[in-house]
NULO-781936 format. One line per field, with one value per residue (C-alpha): x, y, z. Coordinates in steps of 0.2 Angstrom, whole numbers, plus 5000, padded with zeros to 4 digits. Layout:
N
c1	[X ...]
c2	[Y ...]
c3	[Z ...]
***
This chain:
839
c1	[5495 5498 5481 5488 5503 5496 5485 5500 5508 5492 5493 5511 5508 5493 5496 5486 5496 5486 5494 5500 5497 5503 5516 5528 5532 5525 5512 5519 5521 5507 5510 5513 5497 5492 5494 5479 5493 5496 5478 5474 5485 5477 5461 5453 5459 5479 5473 5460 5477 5486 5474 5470 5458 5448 5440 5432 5428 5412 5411 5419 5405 5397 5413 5432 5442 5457 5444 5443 5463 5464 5449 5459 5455 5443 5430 5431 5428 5412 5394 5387 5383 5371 5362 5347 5334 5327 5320 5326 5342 5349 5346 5355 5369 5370 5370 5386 5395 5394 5400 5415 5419 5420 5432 5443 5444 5447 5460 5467 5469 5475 5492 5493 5499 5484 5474 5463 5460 5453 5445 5433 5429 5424 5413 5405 5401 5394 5383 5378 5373 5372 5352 5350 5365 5354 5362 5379 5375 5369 5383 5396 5390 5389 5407 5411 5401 5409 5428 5423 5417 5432 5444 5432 5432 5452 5456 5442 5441 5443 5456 5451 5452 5441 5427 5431 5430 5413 5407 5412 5403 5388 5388 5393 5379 5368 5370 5369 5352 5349 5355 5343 5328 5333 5332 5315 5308 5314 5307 5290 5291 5296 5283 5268 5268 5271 5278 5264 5268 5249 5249 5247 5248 5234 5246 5260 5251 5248 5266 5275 5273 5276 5292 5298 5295 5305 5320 5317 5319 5336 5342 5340 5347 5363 5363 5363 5378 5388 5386 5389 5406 5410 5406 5417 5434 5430 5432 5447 5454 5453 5460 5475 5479 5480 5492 5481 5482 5472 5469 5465 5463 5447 5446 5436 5424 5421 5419 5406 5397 5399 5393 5378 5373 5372 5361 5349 5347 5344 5331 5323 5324 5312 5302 5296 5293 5282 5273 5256 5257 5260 5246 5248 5248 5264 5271 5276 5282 5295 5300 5304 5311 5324 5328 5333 5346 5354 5354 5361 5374 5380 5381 5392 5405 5412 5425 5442 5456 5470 5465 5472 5485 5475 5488 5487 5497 5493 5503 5509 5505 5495 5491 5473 5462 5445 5437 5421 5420 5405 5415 5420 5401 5390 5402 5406 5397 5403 5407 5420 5427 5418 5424 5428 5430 5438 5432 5438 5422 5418 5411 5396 5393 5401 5386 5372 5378 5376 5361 5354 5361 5372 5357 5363 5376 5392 5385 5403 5419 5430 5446 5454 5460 5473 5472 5456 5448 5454 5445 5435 5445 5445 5462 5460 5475 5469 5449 5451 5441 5450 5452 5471 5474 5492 5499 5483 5487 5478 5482 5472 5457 5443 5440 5424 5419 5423 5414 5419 5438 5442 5458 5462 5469 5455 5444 5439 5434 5435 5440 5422 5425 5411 5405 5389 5387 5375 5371 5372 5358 5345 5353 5351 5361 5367 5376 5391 5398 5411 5419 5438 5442 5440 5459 5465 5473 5489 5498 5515 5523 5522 5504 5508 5509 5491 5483 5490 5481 5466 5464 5471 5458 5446 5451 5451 5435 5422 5408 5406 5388 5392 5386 5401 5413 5405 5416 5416 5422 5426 5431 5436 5455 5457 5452 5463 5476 5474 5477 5493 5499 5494 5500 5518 5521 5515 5526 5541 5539 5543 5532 5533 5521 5517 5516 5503 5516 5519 5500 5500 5513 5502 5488 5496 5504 5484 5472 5487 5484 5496 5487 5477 5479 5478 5465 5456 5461 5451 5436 5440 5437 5449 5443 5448 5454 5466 5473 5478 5472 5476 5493 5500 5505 5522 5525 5524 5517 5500 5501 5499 5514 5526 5519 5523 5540 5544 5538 5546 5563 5562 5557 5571 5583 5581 5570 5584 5585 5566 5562 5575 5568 5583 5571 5558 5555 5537 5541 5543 5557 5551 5546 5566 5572 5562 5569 5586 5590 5592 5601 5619 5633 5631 5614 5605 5589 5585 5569 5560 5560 5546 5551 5557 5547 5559 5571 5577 5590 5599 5595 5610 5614 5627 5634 5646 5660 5647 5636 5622 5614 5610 5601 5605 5596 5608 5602 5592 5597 5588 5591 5600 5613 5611 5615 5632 5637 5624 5615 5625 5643 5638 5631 5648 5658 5650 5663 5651 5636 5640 5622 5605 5589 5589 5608 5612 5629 5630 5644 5631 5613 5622 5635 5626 5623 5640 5649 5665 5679 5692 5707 5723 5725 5710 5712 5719 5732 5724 5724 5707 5698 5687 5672 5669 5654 5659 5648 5653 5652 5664 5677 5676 5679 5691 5709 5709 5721 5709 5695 5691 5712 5719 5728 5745 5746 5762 5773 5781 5786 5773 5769 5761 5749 5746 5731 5721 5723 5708 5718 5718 5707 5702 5707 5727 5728 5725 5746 5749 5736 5735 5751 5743 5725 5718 5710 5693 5682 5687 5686 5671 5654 5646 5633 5615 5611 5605 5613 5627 5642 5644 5664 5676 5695 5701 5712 5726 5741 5754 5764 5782 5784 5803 5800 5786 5794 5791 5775 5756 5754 5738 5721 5714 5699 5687 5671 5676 5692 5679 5692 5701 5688 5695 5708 5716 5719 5736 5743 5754 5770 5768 5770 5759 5774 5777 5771 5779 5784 5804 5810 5813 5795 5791 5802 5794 5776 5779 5783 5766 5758 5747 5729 5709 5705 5693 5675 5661 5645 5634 5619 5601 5592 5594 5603 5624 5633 5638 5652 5658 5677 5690 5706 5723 5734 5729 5710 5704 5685 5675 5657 5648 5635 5651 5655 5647 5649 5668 5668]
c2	[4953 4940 4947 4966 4959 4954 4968 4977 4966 4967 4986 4988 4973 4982 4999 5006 5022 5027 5039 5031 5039 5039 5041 5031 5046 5059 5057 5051 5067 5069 5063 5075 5080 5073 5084 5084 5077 5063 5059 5059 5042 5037 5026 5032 5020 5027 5043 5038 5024 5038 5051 5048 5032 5042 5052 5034 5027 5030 5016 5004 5000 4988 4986 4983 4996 4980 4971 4987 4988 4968 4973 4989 4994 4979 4987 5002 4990 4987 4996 4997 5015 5011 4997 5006 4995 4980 4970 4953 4959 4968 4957 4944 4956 4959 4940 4938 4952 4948 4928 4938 4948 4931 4924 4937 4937 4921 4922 4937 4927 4911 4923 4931 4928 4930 4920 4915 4932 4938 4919 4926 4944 4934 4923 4936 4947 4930 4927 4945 4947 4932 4933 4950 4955 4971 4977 4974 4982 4998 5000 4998 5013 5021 5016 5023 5040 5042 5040 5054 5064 5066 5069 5080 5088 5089 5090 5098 5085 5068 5057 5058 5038 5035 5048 5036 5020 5026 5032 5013 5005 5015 5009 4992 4988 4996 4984 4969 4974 4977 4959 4953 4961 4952 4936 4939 4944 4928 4918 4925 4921 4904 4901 4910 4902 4881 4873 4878 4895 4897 4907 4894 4907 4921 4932 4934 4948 4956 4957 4957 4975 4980 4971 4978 4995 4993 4987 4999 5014 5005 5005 5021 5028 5017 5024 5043 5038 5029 5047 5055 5046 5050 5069 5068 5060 5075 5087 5079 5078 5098 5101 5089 5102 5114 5102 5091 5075 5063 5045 5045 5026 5023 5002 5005 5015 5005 4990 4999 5003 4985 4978 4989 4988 4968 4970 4981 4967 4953 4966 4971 4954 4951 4965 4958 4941 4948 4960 4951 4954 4971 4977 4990 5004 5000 4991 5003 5017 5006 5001 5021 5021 5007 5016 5033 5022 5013 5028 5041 5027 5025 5042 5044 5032 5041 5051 5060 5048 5060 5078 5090 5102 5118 5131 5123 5132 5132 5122 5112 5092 5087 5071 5064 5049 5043 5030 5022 5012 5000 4996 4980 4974 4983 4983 4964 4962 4974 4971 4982 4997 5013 5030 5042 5061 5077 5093 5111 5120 5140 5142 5145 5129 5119 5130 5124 5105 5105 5114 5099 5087 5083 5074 5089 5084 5100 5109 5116 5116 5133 5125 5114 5100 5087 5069 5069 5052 5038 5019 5014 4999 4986 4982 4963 4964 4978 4976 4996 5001 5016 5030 5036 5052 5053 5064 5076 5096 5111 5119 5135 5142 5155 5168 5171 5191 5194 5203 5219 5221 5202 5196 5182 5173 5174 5165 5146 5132 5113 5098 5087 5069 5062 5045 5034 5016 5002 4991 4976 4966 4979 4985 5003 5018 5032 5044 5049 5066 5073 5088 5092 5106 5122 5126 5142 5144 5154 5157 5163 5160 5177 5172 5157 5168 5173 5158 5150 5162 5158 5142 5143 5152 5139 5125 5131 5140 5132 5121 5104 5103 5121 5126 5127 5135 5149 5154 5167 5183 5185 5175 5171 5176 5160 5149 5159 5156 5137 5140 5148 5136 5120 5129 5133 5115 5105 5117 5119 5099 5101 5096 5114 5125 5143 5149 5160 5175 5172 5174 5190 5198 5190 5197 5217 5214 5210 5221 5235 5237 5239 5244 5229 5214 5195 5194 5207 5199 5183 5191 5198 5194 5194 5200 5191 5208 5210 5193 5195 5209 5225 5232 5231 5250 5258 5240 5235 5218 5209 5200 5182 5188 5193 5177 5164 5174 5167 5150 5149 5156 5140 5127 5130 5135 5136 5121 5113 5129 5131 5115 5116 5132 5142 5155 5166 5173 5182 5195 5215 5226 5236 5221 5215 5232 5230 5212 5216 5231 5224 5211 5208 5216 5201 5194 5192 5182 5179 5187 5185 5203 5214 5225 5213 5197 5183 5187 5183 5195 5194 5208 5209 5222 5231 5246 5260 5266 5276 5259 5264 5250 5249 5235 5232 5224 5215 5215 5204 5188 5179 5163 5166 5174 5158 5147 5154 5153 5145 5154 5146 5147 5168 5166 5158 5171 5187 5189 5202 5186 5179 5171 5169 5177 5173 5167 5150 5152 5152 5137 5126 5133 5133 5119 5106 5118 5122 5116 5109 5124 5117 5118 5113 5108 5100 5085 5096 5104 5120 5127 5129 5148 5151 5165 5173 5186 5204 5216 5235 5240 5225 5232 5249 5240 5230 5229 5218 5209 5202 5198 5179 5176 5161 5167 5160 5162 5153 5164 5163 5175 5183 5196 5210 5222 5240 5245 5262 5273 5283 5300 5296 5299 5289 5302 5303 5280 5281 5282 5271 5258 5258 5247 5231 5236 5219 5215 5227 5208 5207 5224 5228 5234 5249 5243 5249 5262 5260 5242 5238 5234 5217 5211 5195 5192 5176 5165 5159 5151 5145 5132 5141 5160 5163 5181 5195 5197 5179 5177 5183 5198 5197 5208 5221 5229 5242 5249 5267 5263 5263 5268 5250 5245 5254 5248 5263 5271 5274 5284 5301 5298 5278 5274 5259 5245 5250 5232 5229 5243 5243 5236 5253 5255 5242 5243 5259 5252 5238 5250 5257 5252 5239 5252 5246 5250 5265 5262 5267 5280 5272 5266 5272 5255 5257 5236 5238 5232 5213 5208 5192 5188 5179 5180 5177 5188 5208 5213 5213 5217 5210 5213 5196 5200 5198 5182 5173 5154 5158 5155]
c3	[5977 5962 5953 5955 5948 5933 5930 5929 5917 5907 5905 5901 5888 5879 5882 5895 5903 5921 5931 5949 5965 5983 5995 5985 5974 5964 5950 5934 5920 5910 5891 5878 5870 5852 5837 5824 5813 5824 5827 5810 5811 5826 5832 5846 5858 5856 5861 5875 5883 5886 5896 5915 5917 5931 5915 5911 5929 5926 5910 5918 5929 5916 5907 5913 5907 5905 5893 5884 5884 5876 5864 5858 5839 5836 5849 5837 5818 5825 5820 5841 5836 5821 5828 5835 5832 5841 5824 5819 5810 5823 5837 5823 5822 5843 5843 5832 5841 5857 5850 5841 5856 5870 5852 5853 5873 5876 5862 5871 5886 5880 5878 5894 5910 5922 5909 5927 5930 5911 5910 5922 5919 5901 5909 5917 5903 5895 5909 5907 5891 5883 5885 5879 5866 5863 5881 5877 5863 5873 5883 5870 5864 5878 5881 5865 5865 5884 5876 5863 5873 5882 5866 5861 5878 5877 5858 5852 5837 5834 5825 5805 5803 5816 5806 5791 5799 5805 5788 5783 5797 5792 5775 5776 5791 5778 5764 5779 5782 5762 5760 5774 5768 5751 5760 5768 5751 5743 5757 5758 5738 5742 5755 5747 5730 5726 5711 5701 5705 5713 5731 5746 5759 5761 5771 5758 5745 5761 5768 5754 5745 5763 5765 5746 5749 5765 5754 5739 5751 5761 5742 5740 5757 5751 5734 5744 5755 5738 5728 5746 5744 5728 5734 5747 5735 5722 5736 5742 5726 5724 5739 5733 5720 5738 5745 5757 5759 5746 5748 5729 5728 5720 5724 5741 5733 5716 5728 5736 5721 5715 5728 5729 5710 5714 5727 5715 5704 5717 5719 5704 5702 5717 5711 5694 5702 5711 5700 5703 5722 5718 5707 5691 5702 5713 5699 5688 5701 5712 5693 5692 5708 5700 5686 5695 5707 5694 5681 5697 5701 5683 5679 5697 5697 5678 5686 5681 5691 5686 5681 5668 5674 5682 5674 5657 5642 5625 5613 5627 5629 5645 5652 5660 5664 5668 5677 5675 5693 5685 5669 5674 5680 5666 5651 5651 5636 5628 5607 5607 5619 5619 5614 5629 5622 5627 5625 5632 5638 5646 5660 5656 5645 5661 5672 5656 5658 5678 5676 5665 5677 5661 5649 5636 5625 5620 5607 5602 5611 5617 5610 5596 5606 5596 5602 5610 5608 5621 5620 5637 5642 5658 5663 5667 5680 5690 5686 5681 5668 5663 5646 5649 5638 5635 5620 5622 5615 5618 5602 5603 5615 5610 5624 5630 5637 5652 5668 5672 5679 5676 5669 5656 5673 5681 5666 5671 5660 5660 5650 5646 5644 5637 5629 5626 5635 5635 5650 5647 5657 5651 5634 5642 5634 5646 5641 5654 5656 5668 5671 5674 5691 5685 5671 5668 5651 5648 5631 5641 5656 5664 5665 5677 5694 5693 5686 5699 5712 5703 5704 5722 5726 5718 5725 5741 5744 5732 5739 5738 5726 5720 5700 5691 5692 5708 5721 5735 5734 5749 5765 5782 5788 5798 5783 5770 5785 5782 5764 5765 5777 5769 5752 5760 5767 5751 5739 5751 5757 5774 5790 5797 5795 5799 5817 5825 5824 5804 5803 5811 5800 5783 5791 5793 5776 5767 5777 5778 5794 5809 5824 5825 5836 5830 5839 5828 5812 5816 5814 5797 5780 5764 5748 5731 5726 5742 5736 5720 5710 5723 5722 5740 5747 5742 5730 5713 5716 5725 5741 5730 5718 5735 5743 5728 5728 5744 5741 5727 5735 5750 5738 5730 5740 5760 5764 5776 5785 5787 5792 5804 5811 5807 5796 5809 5791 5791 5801 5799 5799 5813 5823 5818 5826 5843 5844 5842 5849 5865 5860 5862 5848 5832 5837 5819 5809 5792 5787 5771 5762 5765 5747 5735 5728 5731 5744 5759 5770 5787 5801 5814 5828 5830 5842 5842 5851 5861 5865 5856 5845 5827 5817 5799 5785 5773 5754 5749 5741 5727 5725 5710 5724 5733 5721 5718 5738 5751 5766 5778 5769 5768 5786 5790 5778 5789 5805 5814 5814 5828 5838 5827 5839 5855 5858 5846 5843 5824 5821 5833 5822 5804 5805 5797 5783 5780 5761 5764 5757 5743 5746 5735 5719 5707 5696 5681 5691 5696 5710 5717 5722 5734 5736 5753 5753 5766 5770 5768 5787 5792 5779 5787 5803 5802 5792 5773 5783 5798 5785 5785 5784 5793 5810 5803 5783 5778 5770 5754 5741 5735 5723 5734 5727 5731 5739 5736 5750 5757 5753 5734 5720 5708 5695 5702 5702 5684 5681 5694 5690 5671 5668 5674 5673 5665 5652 5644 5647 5667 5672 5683 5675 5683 5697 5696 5706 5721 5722 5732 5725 5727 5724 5725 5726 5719 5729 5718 5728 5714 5717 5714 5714 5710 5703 5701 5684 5678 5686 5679 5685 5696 5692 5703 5699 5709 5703 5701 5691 5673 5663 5665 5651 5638 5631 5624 5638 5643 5656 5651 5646 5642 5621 5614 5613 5632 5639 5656 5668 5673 5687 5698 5694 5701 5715 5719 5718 5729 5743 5744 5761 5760 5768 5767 5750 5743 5749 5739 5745 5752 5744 5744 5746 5763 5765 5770 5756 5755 5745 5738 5740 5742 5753 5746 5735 5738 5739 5722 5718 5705 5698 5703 5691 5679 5682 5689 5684 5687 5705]
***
């Protein structure tokens, strides 16, 4: 019982979840499953701990799965998968693991409390193995294999450090074995030749070439994996300009290729000591075989650490950098630093120099580039050896002919930093080239959208060892899907990302196709020209243009909200209609806009006297709108919102979104003002006195304005109206047609209001009163020095009943109208497009 209770101690200490059965009580809940987000964090051992341990009974015959919980990670920083062999390195290399596994047990268990316990489960796996590491070997692998396996089985994938860690392992086991077959070649020398440097040993020419050739062809399987590598960071770095994640730091990688470049020369070294061994006929072509490795490795590691901007305007400065990763070990030496140059080229000469595998040199460049020559230097700090262009400016670019239909957005070239080196053991000169990812330049801003969809485009869907700069025309949905998502979370900087339902709305929105299922879509392809060059049905604008409207919109102004799920967004306005309709009266969402770029509007239900149910569509607002007054403070303005989709009440979804209202006076004096946004149906509903008021307005004497009757015309106000018609600059501009007319009442509460006739008269405007902006205009019967009406006049126009004011037609856009305004003194409306900084 004292041994169980250990054990148990043991798993709760180092992790092990395992599900407990019995009569006691019900199995423990299954934990939650691992998103590929999280896994991408995780090593394989946090993801195997918490599945059930009877998926790995079956390696634990050989292993106990509690060693396997104490080893954890250090299991998986160990190469058991590549040691495949049975020579002397690896038997070497079994040998030092299975010491550096007992190590770290017996370290392990000096910290535990059943210390007696894991004490002899070590013993026994030294008793085990200690006469054949190789086995340990074999069944650490199978241990391994088993555990992915069974994420594989569950997740489908496997955690992306873990891929990385093996990438590593396979490399670094790789330059062991390089390292080892170094030291056999300088024994055999050693042993074959005596101080006179005559062969003792008649087996050494014999063995030797063997041995070299063995080494020559490891050096260049690790050259393969190091440019492989370097592949791999390029690749990464595109998709950077996508949004996905980058480990952009090179110091791994020019370790790697440091620590390669010295084994060539122990090497070569080797090599031409024993050139007598090897005759004139090996001689000379394993000397090739050197020069290709060191001139592929040298020609690799010059890279571009910080790349030009993709969307790069003329006349505009820029910012860029390369890296030459063997700088600090071949340029030691060096007399003074070397020249790095930048050149703008077309595609086509980009296509020429990969097609040359960059021996050519640039023959002219596309573009007149100022401050375009940086100095190779080695930082002795960081050990960088870096050329930082800082000030650089594309002053002008020379268009090359286009194919067919293709716009001057759609034209890719490159920047071509260039420069000439010498070695400096071998007084070798190599000239390095490398290109920039593919630039789109633009000589205005309205250009930007659709350079941006090209390079989108790009950097998405090119290959990894494409020819500069090809790119499919067409492909898969589910990958464009990817784009789009990883496109909206990196711009927008939220961890939420699209849905399966927000796809399915992208996907009837680019194939124009409603009858299809999601299923359907995934089998589909999209066309460059469906992206971004057809004109969508019944728009103006491509499905990129509409796309970047909406990113563009949350970046800037509704990335709480979406990030906190408050936006369903992607979604149609018929879909809207079937969602609501059965809802209860003031259930709404917000919803990007279907037919404006840019926009995003809030769909609410509402029924009739006769209980039938209508869903309206608010106009859209930009976020120019919504940087006058907030989503949530119009949310909270609107009465007849009263639950977002399915029943959140509003208060409890929006609160935390809500700006505090000022109230009182501010540090000048003034009395503060408020804007409240209406919407034309609620007006129509419901008296001006009910609309946003406190329930208990304090009274005080007030100067009471008329309001407009429903019975009167706008014609018969004008002598009513006229004597204290503001102002021509505030009086209300005509609205757009088709636009709702959007209005505002300012809320000015003075602090003493003795007498209307010693008090500014306040301002009431309405859209269909135009003739307040003319400042002629006088009604019959009043003379120009006529300033103020007399007091019976006014007497008799303060009688007027105070009645909901003239409402406007309807519009055509088929969106109710919103208003913005203010409760307080009368219902004045105002123009927002007027004034709009005069909140």
């Amino acid at each position: 019982s004292g041994a169980a209770a250990g054990t148990d101690r043991a798993r709760r200490r180092y992790g092990v979840n395992e599900r407990l059965r019995g009569p006691a009580g019900p199995a423990a809940p299954r934990p939650r499953l691992l998103s590929p987000g999280d896994c991408s964090k995780m090593s394989l051992w946090n993801i195997v701990s918490h599945m059930p341990p009877e998926e790995f009974s079956s390696l634990s015959t050989e292993f106990p799965r509690s060693l396997r919980c104490l080893l954890a990670e250090w299991l998986e920083n160990q190469p058991w998968e590549f040691i495949n062999g049975s020579d002397a390195f690896c038997s070497s290399m079994a040998s030092r693991m299975l010491s550096d596994m007992l190590e770290k047990l017996h370290s392990a268990a000096s910290s535990d409390g059943q210390q007696c316990q894991i004490l002899q489960q070590v013993s026994n796996i030294e008793n085990t193995f200690h006469r054949d590491p190789l086995r340990l070997v074999a069944v650490m692998r199978a241990v391994l294999e088993g555990e992915k396996a069974a994420v594989l089985k569950r997740d489908h994938h496997l955690p992306l450090s873990f891929h990385r860690r093996q990438e590593e392992l396979k490399f670094s086991l790789g330059l062991q074995r390089l390292q080892h077959r170094v030291r056999e070649i300088q024994a055999l020398l050693e042993e074959g030749s005596g101080r006179d440097g005559a062969v003792q040993s008649p087996v050494a020419p014999r063995e030797l070439p063997t041995l070299i050739l063995e080494a020559v062809k490891e050096l260049e399987v690790a050259k393969q994996q190091v440019l492989k590598r370097i592949q791999i960071w390029k690749r990464q770095q595109q998709l950077a300009g996508n949004g996905a994640i980058f480990e952009e730091n090179l110091a791994p990688l020019q370790k790697r290729c440091e620590n390669l470049v010295e084994v060539y020369f122990q090497l070569q070294q080797q090599v031409m000591a024993a050139s007598t061994e090897l005759g004139p006929e090996l001689l000379p072509r394993l000397l090739e075989r050197f020069n290709e490795v060191l001139s592929s490795l040298v020609k690799s590691s010059f890279l571009v650490e910080k790349q030009p901007p993709q969307v790069l305007k003329t006349q505009t400065k820029f910012q860029a950098s390369v890296r030459f990763l063997l700088g600090p070990r071949l340029l030691k030496a060096a007399p003074k630093p070397y020249m790095v140059r930048a050149d703008m080229v077309t595609e086509k000469q980009a296509r020429e120099l990969e097609l040359s595998n960059y021996s050519n040199t640039l023959s002219e460049s596309t573009g007149e580039i100022l401050h375009n020559t940086v100095a190779l230097e080695t930082n002795p700090t960081s050990g960088n050896c870096c050329a930082n262009f800082k000030n650089v400016l594309l002053k002008k670019i020379k268009r090359c002919e286009r194919k067919g239909s293709e716009s001057v957005t759609e034209e890719k070239c490159a920047v071509l930093f260039s420069t000439n080196i010498t070695l400096t053991p071998s007084n070798v000169s190599i000239h390095l080239q490398v290109l920039s990812l593919p630039i789109v330049v633009i000589v205005h801003g309205n250009q930007d959208n659709n350079a941006k969809a090209t390079v989108l485009w790009d950097n998405a869907f090119s290959d990894i060892d494409r020819v500069p700069f090809v790119v499919a025309e067409r492909v898969p949905w589910d990958k464009m899907c990817d784009t789009l998502n990883l496109k909206f979370m990196a711009e927008v900087q939220t961890t939420k990302g699209l849905l399966k339902e927000h796809y399915f709305f992208l996907a009837q929105k680019i194939f124009n196709d409603h009858s299809a299922s999601p299923e359907d879509f995934q089998s589909r392809h999209v066309s460059w020209a469906q992206f971004n060059k057809e004109i969508l049905p019944g728009r103006g604008f491509t499905f990129w243009q509409w796309f970047d409207g909406v990113l563009d919109l949350t970046k800037r102004c509704l990335k709480s909200y979406w990030s906190d799920r408050l936006i369903m967004g992607f979604i149609s306005k018929q879909y809207v209609c079937k969602l609501l309709s059965m809802q209860p009266d003031g259930t709404f969402l917000l919803r990007f806009s279907d037919s404006e770029i840019g926009g995003v509007t809030i769909a609410y239900v509402m029924r009739g006297k006769d209980g039938s149910s209508q869903v309206e569509n608010i106009q859209p607002f930009s976020a120019k709108d919504l940087s006058i007054r907030s989503l949530g403070d119009r949310i909270r303005d609107l009465g007849q919102l009263r639950n977002l989709y399915p029943n959140i009440p509003k208060d409890q979804a929006f609160g935390s979104h809500y700006n505090k209202e000022q109230t009182g006076k501010d540090g000048r004096g003034y009395v503060s003002t408020a804007i409240k946004m209406t919407v034309e149906s609620e007006r129509d509903q419901q008296p001006p006195s009910t609309m946003g008021a406190p329930p208990e307005a304090p009274q005080a004497p007030m100067f009471n304005l008329p309001m407009l009757q429903h019975e009167l015309h706008p014609e018969n106000l004008q002598p009513l109206l006229a004597p204290i018609c503001p102002p021509t600059p505030f009086c209300p501009q005509p609205m757009p047609t088709g636009y709702p007319t959007v209005e505002s009442n300012i809320m000015m509460v003075p602090d003493r209001l003795t007498s209307p006739f010693h008090s500014p008269s306040p301002m009431l405007s309405s859209p269909s009163l135009s003739h307040c902006q003319d400042p002629a205009f006088r009604p019959p019967g009043m003379s120009p020095s006529m300033e103020q009406p007399s007091a019976s006049e006014l007497e008799q126009l303060l009688e007027v009943p105070l009645l909901p004011p003239f409402a406007p037609h309807p519009q055509d856009s088929g969106y109710p109208n919103s208003s913005l305004s203010s409760w307080g003194l009368g219902d004045a409306r105002w123009d927002d497009s007027i004034r709009p900084g005069h909140a």
